[in-house]
PASEBA-1860 file (N, C-alpha, C; in nm, 3 decimals):
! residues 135
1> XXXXXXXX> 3.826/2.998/8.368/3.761/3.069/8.476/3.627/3.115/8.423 ~ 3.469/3.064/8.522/3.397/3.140/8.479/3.357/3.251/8.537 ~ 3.277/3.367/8.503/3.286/3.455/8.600/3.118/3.473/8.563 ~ 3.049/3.466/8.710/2.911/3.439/8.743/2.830/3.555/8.751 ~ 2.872/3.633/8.750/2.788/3.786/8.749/2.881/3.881/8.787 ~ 2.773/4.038/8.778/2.831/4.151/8.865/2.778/4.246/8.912 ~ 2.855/4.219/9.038/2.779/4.325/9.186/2.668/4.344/9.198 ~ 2.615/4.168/9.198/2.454/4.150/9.207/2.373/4.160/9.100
9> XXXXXXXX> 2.412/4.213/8.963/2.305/4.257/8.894/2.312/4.130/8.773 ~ 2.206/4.107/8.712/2.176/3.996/8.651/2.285/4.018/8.498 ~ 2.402/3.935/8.488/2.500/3.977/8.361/2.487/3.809/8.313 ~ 2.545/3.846/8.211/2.544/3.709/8.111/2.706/3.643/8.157 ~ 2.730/3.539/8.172/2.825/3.472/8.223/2.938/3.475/8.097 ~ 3.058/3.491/8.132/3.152/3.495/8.029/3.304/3.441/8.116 ~ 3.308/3.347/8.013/3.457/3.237/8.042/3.586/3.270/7.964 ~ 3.612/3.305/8.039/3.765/3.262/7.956/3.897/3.167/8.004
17> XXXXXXXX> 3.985/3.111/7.938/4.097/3.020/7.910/4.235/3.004/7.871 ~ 4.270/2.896/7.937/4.439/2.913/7.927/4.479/2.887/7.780 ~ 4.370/2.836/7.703/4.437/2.747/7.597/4.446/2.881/7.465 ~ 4.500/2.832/7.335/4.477/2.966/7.205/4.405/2.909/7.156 ~ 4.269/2.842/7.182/4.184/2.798/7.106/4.084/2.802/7.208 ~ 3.949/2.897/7.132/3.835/2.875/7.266/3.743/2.746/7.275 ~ 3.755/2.721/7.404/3.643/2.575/7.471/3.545/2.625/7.482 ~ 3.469/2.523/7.403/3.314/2.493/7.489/3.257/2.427/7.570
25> XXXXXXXX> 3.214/2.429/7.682/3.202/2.360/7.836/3.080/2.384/7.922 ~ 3.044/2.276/7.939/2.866/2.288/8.028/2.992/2.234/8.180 ~ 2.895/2.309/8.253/2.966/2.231/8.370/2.875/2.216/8.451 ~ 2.726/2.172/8.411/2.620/2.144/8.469/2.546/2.263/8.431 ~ 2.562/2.354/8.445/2.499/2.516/8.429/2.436/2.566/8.303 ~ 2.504/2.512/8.187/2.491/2.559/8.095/2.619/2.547/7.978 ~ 2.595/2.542/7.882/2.695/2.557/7.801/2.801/2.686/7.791 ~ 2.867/2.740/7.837/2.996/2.842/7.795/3.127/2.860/7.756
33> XXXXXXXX> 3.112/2.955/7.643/3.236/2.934/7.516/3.384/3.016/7.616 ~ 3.465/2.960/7.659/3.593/3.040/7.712/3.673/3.037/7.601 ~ 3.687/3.212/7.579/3.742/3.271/7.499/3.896/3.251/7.506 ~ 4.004/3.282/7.397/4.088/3.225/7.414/4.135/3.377/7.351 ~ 4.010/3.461/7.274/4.097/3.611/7.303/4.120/3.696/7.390 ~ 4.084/3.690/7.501/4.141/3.745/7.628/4.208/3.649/7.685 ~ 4.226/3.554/7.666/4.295/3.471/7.781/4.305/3.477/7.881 ~ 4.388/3.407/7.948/4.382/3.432/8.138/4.481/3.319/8.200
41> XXXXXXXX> 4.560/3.406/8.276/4.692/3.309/8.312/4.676/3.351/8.453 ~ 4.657/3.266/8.515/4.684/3.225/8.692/4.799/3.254/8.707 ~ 4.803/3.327/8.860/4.933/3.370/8.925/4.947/3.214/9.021 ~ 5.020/3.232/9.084/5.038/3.062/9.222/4.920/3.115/9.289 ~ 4.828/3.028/9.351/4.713/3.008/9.395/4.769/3.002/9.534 ~ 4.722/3.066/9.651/4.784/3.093/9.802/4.637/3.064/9.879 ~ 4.654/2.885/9.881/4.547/2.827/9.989/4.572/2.805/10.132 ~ 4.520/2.795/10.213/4.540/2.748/10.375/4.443/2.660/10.410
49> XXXXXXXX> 4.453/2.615/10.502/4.358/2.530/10.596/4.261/2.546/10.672 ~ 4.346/2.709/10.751/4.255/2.777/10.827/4.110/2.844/10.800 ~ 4.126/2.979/10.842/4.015/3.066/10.753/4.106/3.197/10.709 ~ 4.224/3.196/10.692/4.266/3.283/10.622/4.209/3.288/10.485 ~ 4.238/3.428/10.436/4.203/3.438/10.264/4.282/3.354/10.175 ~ 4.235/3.296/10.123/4.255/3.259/9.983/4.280/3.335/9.880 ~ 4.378/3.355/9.824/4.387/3.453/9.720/4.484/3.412/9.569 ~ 4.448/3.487/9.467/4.554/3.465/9.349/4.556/3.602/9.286
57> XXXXXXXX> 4.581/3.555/9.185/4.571/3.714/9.084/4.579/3.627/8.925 ~ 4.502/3.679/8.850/4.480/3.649/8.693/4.536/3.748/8.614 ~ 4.539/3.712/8.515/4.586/3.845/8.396/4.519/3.802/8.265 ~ 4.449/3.885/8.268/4.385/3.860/8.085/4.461/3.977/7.976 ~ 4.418/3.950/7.886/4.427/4.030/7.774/4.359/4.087/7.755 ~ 4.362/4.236/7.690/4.247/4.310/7.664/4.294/4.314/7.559 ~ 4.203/4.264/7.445/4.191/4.241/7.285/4.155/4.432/7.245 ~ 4.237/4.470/7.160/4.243/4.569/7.077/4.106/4.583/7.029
65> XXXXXXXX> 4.057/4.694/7.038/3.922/4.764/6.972/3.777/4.697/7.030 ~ 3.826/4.625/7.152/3.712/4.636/7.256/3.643/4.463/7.162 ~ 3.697/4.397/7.148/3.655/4.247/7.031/3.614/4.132/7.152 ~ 3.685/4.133/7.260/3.657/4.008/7.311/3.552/4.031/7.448 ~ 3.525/3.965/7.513/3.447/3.961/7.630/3.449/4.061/7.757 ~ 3.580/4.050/7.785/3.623/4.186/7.864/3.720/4.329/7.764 ~ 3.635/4.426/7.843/3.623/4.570/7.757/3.710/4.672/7.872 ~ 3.802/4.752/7.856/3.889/4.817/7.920/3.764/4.915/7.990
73> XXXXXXXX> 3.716/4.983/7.904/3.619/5.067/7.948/3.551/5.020/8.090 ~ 3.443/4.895/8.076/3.413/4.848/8.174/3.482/4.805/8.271 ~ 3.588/4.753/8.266/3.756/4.728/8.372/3.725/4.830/8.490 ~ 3.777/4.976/8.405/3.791/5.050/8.441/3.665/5.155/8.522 ~ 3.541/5.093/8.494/3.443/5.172/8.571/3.393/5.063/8.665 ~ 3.456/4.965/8.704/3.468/4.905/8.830/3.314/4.746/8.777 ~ 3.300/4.762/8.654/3.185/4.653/8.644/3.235/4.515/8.633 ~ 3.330/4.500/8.698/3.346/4.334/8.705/3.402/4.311/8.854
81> XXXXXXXX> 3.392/4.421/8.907/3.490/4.424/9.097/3.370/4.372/9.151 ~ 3.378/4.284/9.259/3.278/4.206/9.293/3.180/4.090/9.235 ~ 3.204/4.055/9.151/3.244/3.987/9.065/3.198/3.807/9.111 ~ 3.130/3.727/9.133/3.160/3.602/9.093/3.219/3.489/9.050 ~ 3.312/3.408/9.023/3.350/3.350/8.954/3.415/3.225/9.043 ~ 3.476/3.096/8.917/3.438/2.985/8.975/3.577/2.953/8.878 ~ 3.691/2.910/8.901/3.805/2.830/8.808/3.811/2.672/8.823 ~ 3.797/2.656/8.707/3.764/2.475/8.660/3.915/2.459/8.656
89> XXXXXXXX> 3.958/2.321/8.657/4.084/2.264/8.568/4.005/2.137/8.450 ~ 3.993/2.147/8.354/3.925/2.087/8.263/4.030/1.996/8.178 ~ 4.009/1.856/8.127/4.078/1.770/8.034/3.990/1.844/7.908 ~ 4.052/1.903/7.803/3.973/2.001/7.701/3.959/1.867/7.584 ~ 4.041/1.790/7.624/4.044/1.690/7.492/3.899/1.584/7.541 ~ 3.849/1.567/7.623/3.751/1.514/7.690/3.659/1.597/7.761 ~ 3.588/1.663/7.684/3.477/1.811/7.755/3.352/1.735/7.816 ~ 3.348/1.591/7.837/3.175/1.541/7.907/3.155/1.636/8.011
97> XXXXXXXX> 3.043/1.655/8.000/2.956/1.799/8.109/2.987/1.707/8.274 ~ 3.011/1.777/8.335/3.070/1.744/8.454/3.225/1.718/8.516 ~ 3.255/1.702/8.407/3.409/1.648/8.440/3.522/1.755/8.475 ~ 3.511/1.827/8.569/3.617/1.912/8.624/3.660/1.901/8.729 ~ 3.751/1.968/8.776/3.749/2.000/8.940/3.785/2.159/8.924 ~ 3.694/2.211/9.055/3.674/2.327/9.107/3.813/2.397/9.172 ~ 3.908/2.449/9.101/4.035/2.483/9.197/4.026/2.558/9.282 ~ 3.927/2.713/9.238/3.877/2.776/9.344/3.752/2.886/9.293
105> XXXXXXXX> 3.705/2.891/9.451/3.556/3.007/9.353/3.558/3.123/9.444 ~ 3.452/3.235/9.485/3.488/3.319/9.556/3.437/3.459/9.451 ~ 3.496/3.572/9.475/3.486/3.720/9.457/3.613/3.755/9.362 ~ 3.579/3.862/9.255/3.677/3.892/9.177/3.666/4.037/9.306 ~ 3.821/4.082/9.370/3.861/4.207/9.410/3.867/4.344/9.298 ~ 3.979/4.386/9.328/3.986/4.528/9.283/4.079/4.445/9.110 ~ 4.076/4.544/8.993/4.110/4.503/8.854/4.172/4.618/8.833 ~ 4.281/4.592/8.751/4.379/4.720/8.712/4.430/4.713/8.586
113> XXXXXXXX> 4.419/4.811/8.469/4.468/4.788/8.383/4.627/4.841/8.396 ~ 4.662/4.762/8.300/4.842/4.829/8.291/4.846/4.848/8.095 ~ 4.891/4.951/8.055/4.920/4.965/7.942/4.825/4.968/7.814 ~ 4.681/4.928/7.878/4.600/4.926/7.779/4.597/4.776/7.739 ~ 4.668/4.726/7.787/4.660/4.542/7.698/4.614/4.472/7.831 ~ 4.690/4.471/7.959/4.652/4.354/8.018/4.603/4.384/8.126 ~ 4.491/4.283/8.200/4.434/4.303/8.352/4.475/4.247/8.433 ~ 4.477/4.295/8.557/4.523/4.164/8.655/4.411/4.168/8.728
121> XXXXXXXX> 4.375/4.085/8.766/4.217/4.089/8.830/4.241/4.010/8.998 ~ 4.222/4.065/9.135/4.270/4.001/9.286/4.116/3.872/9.281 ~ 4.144/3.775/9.258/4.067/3.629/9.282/4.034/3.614/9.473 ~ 3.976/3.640/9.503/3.919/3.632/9.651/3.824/3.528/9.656 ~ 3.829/3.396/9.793/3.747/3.307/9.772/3.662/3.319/9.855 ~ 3.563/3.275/9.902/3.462/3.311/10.023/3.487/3.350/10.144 ~ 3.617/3.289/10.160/3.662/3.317/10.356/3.659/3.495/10.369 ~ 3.718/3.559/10.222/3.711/3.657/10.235/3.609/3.771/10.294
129> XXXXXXX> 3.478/3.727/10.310/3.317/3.775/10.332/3.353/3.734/10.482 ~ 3.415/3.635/10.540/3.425/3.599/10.688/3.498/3.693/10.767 ~ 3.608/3.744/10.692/3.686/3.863/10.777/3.655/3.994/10.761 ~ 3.519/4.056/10.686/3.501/4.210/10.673/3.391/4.200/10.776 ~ 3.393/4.299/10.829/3.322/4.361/10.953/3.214/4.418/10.886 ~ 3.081/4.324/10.937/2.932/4.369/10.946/2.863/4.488/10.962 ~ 2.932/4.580/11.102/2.901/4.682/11.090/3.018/4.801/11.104
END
């Protein structure tokens, strides 16, 4: 999963991965290292046809003494809610720049820590911007 910014403001892009070894991956954009110390495990992915929401839920790790990419601190003062991001399915043994498919992209929702170790982060895809009321 990469995650493309936050709440508008210009952030440095940071990936992370299913695997225990971190990838390196251009996916046209640029080169980015997905960390394999936070990790990140997909809940079942809940697509439709319609324009209902799209939704999942992730869970990373929050690496002890603040070491990897995502920081509890920041979790917790809401700097990754709104959020960007884009989940590849990647052949890691074959990284040529382009070669993915897009499973889903959209808005990171609301993030919650549990216990100090792990996040679950609500994955929202664009339809979501279609059902909130303008004014």
């Amino acid at each position: 999963m990469r995650n493309v910014g936050f709440n508008g403001e210009s952030a440095p892009v940071i990936g992370v991965g299913s695997l225990d070894v971190p990838v390196t991956y251009d996916d046209g954009d640029g080169a980015v290292i997905y960390s394999a110390v936070a990790g990140f495990l997909p809940s079942s992915v809940a697509m439709s046809a319609d324009l209902s929401v799209d939704n999942a839920e992730a869970e990373m790790l929050i690496p002890a003494y603040d070491l990897g990419p995502i920081i509890e601190s920041e979790i917790n003062a809401g700097k990754y809610d709104g959020a960007a991001y884009v989940m590849y399915k990647v052949n890691y043994k074959d990284l040529t720049a382009g070669r993915h498919e897009i499973v889903m992209s959209g808005t990171i929702g609301q993030n919650r820590v549990v216990g100090g170790l792990s996040c679950f982060a609500e994955l929202r895809t664009i339809t979501q911007k279609l059902r909130q009321s303008v004014c």
